[in-house]
C-alpha positions as CSV (number, residue, x, y, z in Angstrom):
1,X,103.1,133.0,120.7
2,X,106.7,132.3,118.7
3,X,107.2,132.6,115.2
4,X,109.4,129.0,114.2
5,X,111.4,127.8,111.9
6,X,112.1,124.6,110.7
7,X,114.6,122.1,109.5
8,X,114.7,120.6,106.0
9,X,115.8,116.8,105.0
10,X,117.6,116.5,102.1
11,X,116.6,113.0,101.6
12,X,117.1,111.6,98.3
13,X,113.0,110.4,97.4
14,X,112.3,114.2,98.0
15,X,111.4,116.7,95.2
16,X,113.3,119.8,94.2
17,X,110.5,122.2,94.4
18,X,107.6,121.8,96.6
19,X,108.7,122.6,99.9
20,X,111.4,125.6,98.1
21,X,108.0,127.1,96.5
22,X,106.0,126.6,100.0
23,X,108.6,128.3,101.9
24,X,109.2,131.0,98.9
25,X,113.0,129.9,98.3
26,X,114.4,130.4,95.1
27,X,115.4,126.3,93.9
28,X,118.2,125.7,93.8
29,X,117.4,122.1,92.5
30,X,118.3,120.0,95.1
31,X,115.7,117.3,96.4
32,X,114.1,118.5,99.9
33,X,112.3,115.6,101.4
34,X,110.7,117.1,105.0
35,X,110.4,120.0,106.8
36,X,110.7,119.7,110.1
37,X,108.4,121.3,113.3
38,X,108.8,120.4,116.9
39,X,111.6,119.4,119.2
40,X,112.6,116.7,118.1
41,X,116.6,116.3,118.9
42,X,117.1,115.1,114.9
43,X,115.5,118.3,113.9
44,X,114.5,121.3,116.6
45,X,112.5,124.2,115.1
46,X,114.4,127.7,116.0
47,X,112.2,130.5,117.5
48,X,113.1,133.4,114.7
49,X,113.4,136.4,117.1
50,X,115.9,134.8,119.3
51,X,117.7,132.2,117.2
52,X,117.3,130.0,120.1
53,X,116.7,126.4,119.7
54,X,113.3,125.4,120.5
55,X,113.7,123.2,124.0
56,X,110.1,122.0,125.1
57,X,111.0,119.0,127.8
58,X,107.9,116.1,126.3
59,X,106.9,118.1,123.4
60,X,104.0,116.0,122.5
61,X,104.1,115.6,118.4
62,X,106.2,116.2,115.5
63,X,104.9,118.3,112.1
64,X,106.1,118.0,109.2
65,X,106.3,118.4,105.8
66,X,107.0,115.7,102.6
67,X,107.7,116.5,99.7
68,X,108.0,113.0,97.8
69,X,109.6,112.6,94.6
70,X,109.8,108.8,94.5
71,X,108.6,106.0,96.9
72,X,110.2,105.9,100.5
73,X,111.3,102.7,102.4
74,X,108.5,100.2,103.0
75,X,108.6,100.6,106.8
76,X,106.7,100.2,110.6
77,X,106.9,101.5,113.6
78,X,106.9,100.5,117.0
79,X,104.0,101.1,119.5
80,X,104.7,102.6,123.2
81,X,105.4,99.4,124.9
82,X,107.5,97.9,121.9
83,X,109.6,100.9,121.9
84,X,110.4,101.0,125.9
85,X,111.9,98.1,124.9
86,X,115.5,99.8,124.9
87,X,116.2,98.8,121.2
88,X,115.2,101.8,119.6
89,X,116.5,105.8,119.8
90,X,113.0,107.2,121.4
91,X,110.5,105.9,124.6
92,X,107.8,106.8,121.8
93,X,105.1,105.0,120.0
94,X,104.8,106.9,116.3
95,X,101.2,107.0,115.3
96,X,100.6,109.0,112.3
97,X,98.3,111.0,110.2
98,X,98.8,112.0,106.7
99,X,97.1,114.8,104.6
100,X,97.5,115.2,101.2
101,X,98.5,118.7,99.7
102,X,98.4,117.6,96.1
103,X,97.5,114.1,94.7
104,X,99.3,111.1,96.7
105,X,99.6,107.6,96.0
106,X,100.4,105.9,99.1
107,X,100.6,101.9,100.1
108,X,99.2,101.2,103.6
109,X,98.5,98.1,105.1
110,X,98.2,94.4,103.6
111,X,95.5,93.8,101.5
112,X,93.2,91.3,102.5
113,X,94.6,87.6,101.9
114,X,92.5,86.4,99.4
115,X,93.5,89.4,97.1
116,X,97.0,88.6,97.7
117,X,96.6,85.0,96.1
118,X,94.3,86.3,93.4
119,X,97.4,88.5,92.8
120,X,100.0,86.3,93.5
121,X,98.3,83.7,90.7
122,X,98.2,86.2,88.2
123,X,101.8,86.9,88.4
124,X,103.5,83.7,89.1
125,X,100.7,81.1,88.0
126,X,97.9,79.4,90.0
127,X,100.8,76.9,91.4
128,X,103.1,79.1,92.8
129,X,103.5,78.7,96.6
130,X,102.6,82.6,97.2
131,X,99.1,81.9,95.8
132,X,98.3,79.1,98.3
133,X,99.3,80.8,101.2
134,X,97.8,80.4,104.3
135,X,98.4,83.1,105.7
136,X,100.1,86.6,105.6
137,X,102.8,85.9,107.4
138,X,103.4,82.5,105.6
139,X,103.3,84.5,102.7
140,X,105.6,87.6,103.5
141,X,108.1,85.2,105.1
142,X,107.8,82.9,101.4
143,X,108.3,85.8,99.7
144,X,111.1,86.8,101.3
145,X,113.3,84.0,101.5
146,X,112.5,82.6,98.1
147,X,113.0,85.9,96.2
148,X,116.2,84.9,94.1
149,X,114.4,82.8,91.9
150,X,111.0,85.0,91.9
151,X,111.8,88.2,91.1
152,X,112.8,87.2,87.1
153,X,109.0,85.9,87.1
154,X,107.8,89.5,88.5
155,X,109.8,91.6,86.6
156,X,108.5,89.3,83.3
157,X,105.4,90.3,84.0
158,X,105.8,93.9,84.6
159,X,107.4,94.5,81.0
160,X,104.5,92.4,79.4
161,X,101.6,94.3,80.3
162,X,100.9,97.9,79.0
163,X,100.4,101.1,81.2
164,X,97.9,101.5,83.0
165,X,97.3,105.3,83.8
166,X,95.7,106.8,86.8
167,X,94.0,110.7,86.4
168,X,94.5,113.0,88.3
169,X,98.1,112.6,89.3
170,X,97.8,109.5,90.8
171,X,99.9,106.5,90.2
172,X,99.1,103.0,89.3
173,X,100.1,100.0,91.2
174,X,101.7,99.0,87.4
175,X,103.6,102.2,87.8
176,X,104.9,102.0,91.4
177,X,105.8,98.6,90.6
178,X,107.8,99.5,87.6
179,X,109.4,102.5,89.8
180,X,110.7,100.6,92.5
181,X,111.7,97.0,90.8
182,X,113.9,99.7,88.5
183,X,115.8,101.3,91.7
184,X,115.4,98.0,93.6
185,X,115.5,95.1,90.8
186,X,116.4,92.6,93.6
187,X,114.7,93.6,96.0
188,X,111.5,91.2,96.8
189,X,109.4,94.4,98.7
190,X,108.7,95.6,94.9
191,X,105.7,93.2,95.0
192,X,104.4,95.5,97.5
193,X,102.0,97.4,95.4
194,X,100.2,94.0,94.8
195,X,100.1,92.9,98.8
196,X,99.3,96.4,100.1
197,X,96.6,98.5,99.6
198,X,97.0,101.1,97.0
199,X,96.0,104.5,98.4
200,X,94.9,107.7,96.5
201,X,94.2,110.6,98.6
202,X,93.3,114.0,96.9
203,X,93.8,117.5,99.0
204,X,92.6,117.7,101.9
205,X,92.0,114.1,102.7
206,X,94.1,112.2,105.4
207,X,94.8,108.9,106.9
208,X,95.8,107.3,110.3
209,X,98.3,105.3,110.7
210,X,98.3,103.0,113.5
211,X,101.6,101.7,114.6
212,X,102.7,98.2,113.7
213,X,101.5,98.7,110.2
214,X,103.5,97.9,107.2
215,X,103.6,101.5,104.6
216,X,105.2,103.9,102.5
217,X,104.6,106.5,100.8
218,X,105.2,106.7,96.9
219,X,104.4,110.3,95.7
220,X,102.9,114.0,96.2
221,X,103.0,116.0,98.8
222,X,101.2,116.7,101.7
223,X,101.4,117.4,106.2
224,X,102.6,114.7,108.6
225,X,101.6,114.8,112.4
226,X,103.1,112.1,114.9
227,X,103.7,111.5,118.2
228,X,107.4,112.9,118.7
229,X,109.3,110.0,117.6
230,X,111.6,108.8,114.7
231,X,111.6,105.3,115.3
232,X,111.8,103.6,112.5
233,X,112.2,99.7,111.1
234,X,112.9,99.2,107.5
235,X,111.0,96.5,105.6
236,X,112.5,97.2,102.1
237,X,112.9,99.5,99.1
238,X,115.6,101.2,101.0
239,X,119.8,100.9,100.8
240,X,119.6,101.3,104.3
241,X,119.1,98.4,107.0
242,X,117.0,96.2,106.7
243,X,115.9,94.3,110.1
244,X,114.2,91.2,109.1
245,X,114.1,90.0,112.8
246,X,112.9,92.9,114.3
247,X,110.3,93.6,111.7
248,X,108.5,90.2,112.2
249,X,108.2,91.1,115.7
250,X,106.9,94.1,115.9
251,X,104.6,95.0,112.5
252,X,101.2,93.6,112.0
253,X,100.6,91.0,110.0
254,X,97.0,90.9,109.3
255,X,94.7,92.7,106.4
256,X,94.3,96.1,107.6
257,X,91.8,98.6,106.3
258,X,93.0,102.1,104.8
259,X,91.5,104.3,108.0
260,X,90.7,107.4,106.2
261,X,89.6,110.2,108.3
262,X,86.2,111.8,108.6
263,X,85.8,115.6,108.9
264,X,84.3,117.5,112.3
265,X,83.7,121.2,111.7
266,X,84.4,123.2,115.0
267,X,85.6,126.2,116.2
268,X,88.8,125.4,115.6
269,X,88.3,124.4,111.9
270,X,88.1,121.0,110.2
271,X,88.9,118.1,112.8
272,X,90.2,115.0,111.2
273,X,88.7,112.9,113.4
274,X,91.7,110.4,114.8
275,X,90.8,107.3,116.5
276,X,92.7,105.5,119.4
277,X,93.7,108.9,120.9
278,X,97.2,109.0,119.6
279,X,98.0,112.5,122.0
280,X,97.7,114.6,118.7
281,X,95.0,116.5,116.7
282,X,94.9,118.0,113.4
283,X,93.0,120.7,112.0
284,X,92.6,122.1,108.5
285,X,91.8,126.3,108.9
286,X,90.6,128.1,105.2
287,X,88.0,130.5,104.5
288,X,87.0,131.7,107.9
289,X,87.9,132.7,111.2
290,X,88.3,130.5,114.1
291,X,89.6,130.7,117.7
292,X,91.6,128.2,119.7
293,X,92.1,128.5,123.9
294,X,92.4,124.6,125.3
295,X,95.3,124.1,127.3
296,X,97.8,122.4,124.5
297,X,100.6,123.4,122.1
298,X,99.8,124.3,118.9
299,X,101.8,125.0,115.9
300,X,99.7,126.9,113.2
301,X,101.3,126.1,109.0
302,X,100.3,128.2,106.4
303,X,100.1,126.5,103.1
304,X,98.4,128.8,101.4
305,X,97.3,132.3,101.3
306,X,98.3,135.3,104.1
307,X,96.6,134.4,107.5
308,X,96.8,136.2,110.7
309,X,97.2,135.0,114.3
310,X,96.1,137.9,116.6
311,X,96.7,140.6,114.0
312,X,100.0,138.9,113.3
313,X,100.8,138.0,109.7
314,X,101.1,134.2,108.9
315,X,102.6,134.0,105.3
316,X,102.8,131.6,103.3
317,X,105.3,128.6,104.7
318,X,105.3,130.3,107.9
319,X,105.0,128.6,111.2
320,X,104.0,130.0,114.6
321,X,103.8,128.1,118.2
322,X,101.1,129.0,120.8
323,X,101.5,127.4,124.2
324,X,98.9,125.7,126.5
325,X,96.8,128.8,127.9
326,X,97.1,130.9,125.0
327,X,93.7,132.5,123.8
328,X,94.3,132.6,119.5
329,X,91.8,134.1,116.9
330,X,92.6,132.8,113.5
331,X,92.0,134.8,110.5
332,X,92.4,132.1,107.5
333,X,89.7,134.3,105.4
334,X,92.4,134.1,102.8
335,X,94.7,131.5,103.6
336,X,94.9,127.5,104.2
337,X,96.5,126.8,107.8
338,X,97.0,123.6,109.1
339,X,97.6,123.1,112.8
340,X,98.9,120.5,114.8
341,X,98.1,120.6,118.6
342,X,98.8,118.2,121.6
343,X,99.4,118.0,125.5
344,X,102.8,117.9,126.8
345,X,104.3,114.9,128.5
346,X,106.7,113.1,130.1
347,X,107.7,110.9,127.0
C-alpha cells in the first residue's frame, strides 16, 4: 500500500479553486483543470515516501480529477483496434466514466435525428437544408462545410430569445450555447448543445462513455476513470487541431443514448455498474466500512471527510495505491472515497 501523488493540468477551461480546496492548497488563483492518478507517461503519480516516479509496466486505468470552469473541446476517442492503428500516441482504447462531485452539465452523444431537425427548423427555418437532413452524418458534414453563411443565423437567434435558467447549478443549452459561440463565434460546433444531448448529473451520479462518441464537458466538477490512454481527436470548440478527416472515421455517427449508471451495493461500496467491460471499475465508499482483496490495483481518493485504509489516515485529497493481493479494510465512517480499480496488462 503507497501513499501517491498526483499531477495537476493547468488547462485553461479549469477553475481556480476546486481541486486547490480538495487538495487543501491555499489558491493562488490560477485555473487547475485535472488531477492526475496512474502512470500515465503525460502525468505519473509520485509515491510520497520515496519520491520515486510511479512505474507500473500496463497500468490498467487512469483517475482523475476535473475541475471545469468553462466547456472543453467537443471531442472522441478511438476504440482498441482504431488506435493500433499507429496514428495515435497510445495502443489504447479510452472508455470512460464520469461522476459528478457537484452539479455538471455535460453534452454526450447525438441527439436522436428527428430532434436535430425539429431544432435545426427552429433556428434557421423549416427550409434550411440542416432541417431536412437525412441523416446525421449528412447533417454534421452540412453543418460543417456550410458554416460561413450559418453561423450569423445562429448567433441571431441566440441574442433574441431570453434566458432560460436551470436550478440547481445546472446550465441551459441557451447558456452553453451563448458560452461557447462567445469564445468560438466562428466556430460551427457551437450548435452542439442543440444536436447533442444535454446532460445534468447531480453528485454521485455517473455516466459511461463508450469510445467513438462525440462529447464534452461544459461545467462542475467531478472523478474521471479510463482506460490508460490520452488519445484524443478534436471535433471543435478548441484552438487546438482540429482533424476533420480523422474524426469522420473514427466517431459514431448515430443517436446515442446518455448511459447513466445504475448503483450495486457490495462489499466494496457502491458499484457503478459499467457495461461492455471496459478493464476498469468504480466504486463510491461513505458512511461505512468495507473491505477490498481481488487481485487488481486500486487507488483509493478521498473527497471528503478523514478515512482510514488499515488504520492509516486517508485525508482529504489524499490518494493511496494498493496492489493486486493486497487484503484492505476501509473505514469511510466519516469520509467520501472513491476508488478506481483494474487488472494490469500488456497495453
Amino acid at each position: 500500500m503507497k501513499r501517491i501523488e498526483g499531477v495537476i493540468k493547468n488547462y485553461d477551461w479549469g477553475n481556480s479553486y476546486f481541486i486547490d480546496d480538495l487538495l487543501g492548497h491555499e489558491p493562488d488563483g490560477t485555473p487547475k483543470a485535472e488531477l492526475w492518478l496512474g502512470c500515465h507517461p503525460s502525468g505519473p503519480s509520485t509515491v510520497c515516501d520515496t519520491k520515486e516516479t510511479l512505474a507500473i509496466k500496463g497500468f490498467p486505468f487512469l483517475f482523475k480529477v476535473l475541475a471545469i470552469s468553462k466547456c472543453l473541446s467537443l471531442q472522441v476517442h478511438p476504440t482498441l483496434a482504431q488506435a493500433a492503428s499507429g496514428r495515435y500516441q497510445d495502443l489504447n482504447q479510452k472508455a470512460e466514466v464520469f461522476c459528478a462531485l457537484t452539479p455538471v452539465t455535460a453534452l454526450c452523444g447525438f441527439r436522436p435525428l428527428d430532434e436535430i431537425r425539429r431544432n435545426m427548423a427552429e433556428i434557421f427555418g423549416r427550409d434550411s437544408a440542416l432541417a431536412k437532413s437525412s441523416s446525421i452524418k449528412g447533417f454534421f458534414d452540412l453543418l460543417y462545410s456550410s458554416s460561413e453563411g450559418l453561423l450569423p443565423v445562429y448567433h441571431a437567434y441566440l441574442n433574441s430569445h431570453s434566458d432560460v435558467s436551470c436550478s440547481d447549478g445546472f446550465k441551459s443549452a441557451l447558456q452553453v450555447a451563448r458560452e461557447v459561440s462567445s469564445d468560438y463565434p466562428c466556430d460551427p460546433a457551437t450548435l452542439a448543445p442543440y444536436f447533442l444531448n444535454l446532460v445534468h448529473l447531480s453528485p454521485g451520479q455517473a455516466i459511461f462513455l463508450m469510445p467513438r462518441v462525440i462529447h464534452c464537458y461544459v461545467f462542475g466538477n467531478g472523478v474521471e476513470l479510463m482506460n490508460s490512454s490520452d488519445n484524443v481527436i478534436r471535433a471543435g470548440l478548441t484552438s487546438k487541431k482540429v482533424d476533420r478527416s480523422e474524426l469522420e472515421r473514427v466517431a459514431l455517427f448515430e443517436h446515442t443514448p446518455v448511459c447513466s449508471l445504475a448503483v450495486q451495493v457490495c462489499s466494496e461500496g457502491a458499484k457503478y455498474v459499467i457495461p461492455d467491460n471496459p478493464g476498469f471499475e468504480l466504486f463510491r465508499l461513505e458512511s461505512g466500512l468495507f473491505s477490498a482483496s481481488e487481485p487488481k490495483y486500486r487507488i483509493y481518493l478521498c473527497t471528503r471527510g478523514l478515512a482510514k485504509l488499515n488504520g492509516f489516515a486517508l485525508q482529504c485529497g489524499q490518494a493511496m495505491l494498493t496492489e493486486p493481493g493486497e487484503s484492505v479494510i476501509i473505514d469511510a465512517t466519516a469520509a467520501q472515497v472513491f476508488a478506481a480499480a483494474g487488472k494490469g496488462s500488456a497495453i
